[in-house]
N, C-alpha and C positions, 0 to 999 in steps of 0.2 A: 884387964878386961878388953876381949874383943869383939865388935862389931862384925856380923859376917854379914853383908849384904843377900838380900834374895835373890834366886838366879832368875826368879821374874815378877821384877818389881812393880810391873800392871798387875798381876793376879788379873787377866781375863776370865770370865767365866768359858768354863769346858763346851768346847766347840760342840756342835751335834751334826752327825751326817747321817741322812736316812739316805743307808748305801744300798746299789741297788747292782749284782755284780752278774757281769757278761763274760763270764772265765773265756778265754782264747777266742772268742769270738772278734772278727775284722785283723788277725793277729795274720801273715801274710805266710806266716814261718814259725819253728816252734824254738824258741831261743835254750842256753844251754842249761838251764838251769829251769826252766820253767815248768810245774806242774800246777794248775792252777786249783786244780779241785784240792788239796790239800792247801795249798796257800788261804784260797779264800773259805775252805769249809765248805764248800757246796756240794763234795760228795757226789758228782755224778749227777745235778739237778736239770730240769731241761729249761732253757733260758728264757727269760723272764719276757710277761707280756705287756703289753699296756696295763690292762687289769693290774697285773699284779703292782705295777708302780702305783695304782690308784691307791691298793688294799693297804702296801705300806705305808703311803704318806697319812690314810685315815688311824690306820693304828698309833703313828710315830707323832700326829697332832693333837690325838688325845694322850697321849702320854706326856708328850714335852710340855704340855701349857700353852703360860704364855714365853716359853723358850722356845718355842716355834719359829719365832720371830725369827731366832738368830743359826735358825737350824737351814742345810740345803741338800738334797736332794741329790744324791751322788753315782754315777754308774762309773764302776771300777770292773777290775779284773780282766777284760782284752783290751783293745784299741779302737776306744767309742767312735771313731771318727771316719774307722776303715769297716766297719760293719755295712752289712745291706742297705743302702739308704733308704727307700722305705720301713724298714724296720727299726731303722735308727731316729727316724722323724715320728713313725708312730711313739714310738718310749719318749720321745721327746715332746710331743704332744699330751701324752698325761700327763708327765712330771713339769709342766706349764701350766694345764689345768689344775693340777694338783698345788702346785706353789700360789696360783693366784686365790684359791680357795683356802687353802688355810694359814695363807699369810707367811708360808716358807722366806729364808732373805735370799735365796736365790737355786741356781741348779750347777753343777759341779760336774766336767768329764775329765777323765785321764784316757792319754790316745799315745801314739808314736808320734817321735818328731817327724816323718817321713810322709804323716797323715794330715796334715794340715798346709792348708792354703787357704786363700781369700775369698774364695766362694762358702768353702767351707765356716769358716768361720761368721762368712755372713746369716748364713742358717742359722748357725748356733746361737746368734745375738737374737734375733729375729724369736727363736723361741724361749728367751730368758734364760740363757746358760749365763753364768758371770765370772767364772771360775775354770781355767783349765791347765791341768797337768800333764806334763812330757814326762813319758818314761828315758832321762834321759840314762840311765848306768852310770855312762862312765863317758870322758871325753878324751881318752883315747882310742884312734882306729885302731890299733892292731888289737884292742882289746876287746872292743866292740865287734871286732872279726873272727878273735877266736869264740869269743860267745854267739856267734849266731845271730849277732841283733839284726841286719839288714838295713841300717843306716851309720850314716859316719856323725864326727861331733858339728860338722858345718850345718847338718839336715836343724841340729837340735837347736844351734844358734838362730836361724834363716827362722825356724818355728817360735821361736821364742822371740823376735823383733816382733811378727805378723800378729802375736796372741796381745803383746803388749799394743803396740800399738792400733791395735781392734777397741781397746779399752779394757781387755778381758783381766783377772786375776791370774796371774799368772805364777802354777806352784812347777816345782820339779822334782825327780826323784833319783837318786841315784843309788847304787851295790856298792859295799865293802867287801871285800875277798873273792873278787869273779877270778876267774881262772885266767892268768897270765897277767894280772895284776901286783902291782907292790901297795904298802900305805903311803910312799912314798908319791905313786902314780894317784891315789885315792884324796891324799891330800890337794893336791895338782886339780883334779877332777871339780875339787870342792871349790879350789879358787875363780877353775873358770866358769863354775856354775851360777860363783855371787856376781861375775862382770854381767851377766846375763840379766839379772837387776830380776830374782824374781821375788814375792811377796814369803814366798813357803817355800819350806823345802822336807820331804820324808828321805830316810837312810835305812839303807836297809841290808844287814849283814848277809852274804851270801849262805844258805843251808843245801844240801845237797838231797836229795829227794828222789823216790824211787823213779825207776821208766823215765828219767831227762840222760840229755847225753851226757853231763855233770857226773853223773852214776855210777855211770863207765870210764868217762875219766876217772874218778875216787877209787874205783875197782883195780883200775889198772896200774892203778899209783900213781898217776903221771899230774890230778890233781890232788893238793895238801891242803883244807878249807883251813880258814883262821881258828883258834881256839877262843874258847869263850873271853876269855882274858887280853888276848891281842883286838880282838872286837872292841869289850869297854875300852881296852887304850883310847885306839885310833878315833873309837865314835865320840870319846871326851873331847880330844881335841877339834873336832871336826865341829861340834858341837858350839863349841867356844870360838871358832873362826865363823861360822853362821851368823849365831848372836851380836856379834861384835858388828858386822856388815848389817843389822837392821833385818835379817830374816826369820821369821820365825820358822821354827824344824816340829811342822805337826806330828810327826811319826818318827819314833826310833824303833826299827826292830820289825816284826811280821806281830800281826794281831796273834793272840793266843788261840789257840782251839783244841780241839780233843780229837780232831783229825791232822794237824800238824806235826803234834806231839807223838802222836802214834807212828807216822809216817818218816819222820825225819830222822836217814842214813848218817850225815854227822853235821858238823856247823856248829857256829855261835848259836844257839838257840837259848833263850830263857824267857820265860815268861812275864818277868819286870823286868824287861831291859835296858828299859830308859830309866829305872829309877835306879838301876848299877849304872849306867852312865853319867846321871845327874850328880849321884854320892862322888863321882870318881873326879868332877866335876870341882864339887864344895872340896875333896881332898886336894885337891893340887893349885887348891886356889887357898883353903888355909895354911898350907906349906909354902905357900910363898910369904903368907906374914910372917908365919911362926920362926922360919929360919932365919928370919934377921934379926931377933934376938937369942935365940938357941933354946937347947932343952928347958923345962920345966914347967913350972903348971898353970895353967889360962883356963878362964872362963871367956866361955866364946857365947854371945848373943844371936841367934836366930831368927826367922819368921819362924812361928809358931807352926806356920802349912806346910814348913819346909823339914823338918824338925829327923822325922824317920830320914828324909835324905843324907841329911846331913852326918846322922848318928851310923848309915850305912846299914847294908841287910845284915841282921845280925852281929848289928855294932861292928861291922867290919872296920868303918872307918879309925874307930877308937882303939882299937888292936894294933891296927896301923902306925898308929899317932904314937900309941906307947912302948912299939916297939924301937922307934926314932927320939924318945925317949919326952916324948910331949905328954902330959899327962891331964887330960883338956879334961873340962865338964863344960856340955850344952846346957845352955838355958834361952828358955822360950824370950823374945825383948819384947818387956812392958807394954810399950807403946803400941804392940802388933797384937795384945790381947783386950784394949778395952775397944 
């Protein structure tokens, strides 16, 4: 009989973000991969006003409850912090009215490392932001240059002391497979990401998309995106080097959509990606018990919420297992069902 521990043994309840997205907008330059109206779904929308931050937080409070509480208020998709500053204080001004009114835990931006400084940040506080994210990629320069970011990895360091020590949460985000990258450079990326001491972190496998310059590299051959399979590798273990450093990894992979789906040239793409990296996760973590006794047959104990991960999409896991010649059966443990 084996014990297989959960891969998250708080069981938090599922975060909520009433996300509110500024595709390219404050963005300085258009990076090589980025197309954002497929990324976020917006489809060509025109960017959002005050109003509309009202409209969502009333729909997203009567929906949530009283999980409102733990829900905040989030503008993603450009560089919240490089946008028009009147327009970026007015959205900031509802989503403060908005948070103080229905009892939001806080407001949430992602921006450029190259975007922030000390005054800026003072505003942010000032209006109840608690929460900010650096796009950092990658913290290699030459990778960061062939991609078009327009900052180096010192911008993201120098941004990530200032957000810390403002008091702010501080998440970050970085790509798997940008173009002139290795997993090897990626693993690297991850390490110097945890020195950086942030709270969160998203991962996000590079896809190649139409109209970026990505496109044309892929076109031209000169870039090779990762295959679905080199992705779950690298993002298991990436995954496991997170965890281990005390961060949680809110996001693996791009949100699903039906404009993503449709749009996307090649790349890791899948729909549960995180729940192929979670399974790949439980696999290389039961393989390190299993092999220190060898082939033959184990009952392996679970959390009961973990259960599909474990067993893999389409019992991949278990295929796996019996082809190495383990002949496992999952069962849900006792104690995680009364």
């Amino acid at each position: 009989m084996i014990s297989l521990e959960p891969l998250n043994p708080a069981r938090p309840g599922k975060h909520a973000n009433i996300a509110i997205f500024v595709p390219h907008l404050g963005c300085p330059q258009r990076c090589s991969f980025c197309e954002q109206n497929a990324i976020t779904g917006a489809n060509h929308a025109p960017p959002p006003t005050p109003e509309d931050v009202l409209s969502a937080a009333e729909i997203a409070a009567r929906s949530l409850g009283e999980r409102r509480k733990e829900a905040e208020i989030a503008f993603f998709g450009g560089s919240f912090t490089a946008i028009r500053r009147d327009y970026m204080l007015a959205l900031l001004s509802a989503a403060k009215e908005a948070a103080d009114r229905y009892g939001f835990h806080g407001i949430r931006c992602s921006t450029r490392p190259d975007a922030v400084d000390s005054e800026t940040l003072e505003l942010l506080s000032a209006y109840g932001v608690t929460a900010i994210e650096l796009g950092a990629q990658s913290m290699d320069d030459g990778v960061l240059q062939a991609n078009r970011r327009g900052h180096t990895a010192r911008d993201t360091a120098e941004a990530a002391d200032l957000i810390r020590a403002g008091g702010f949460e501080l998440g970050l985000q970085m790509m798997t497979g940008l173009y002139k990258s290795t997993a090897e450079g990626d693993l690297e990326t991850a390490r110097r990401l945890i020195a950086l001491k942030p709270a969160t972190m998203r991962i996000y496998p590079t896809l190649v998309l139409p109209g970026t310059e990505l496109a044309r590299l892929y076109d031209r051959g000169e870039y090779c995106p990762q295959s679905l399979e080199q992705a779950v590798e690298l993002c298991a273990v990436l995954l496991e080097e997170f965890r281990r450093a005390g961060v949680r990894v809110i996001r693996l992979g791009l949100h699903a959509s039906p404009e993503l789906e449709k749009k996307r040239l090649a790349g890791p793409y899948h729909p549960a990606f995180r729940q192929l990296v979670e399974s790949r996760v439980y696999l290389e973590q039961l393989l390190r018990v299993l092999e220190q006794s060898g082939p033959g047959e184990y009952v392996v104990e679970v959390d009961p919420r973990e259960l599909s991960i474990a067993l893999g999409q389409r019992k991949a896991n278990l295929e796996e297992l019996a082809r190495r010649g383990y002949r496992v059966t999952f069962r849900q443990r006792l104690e995680d069902q009364l």
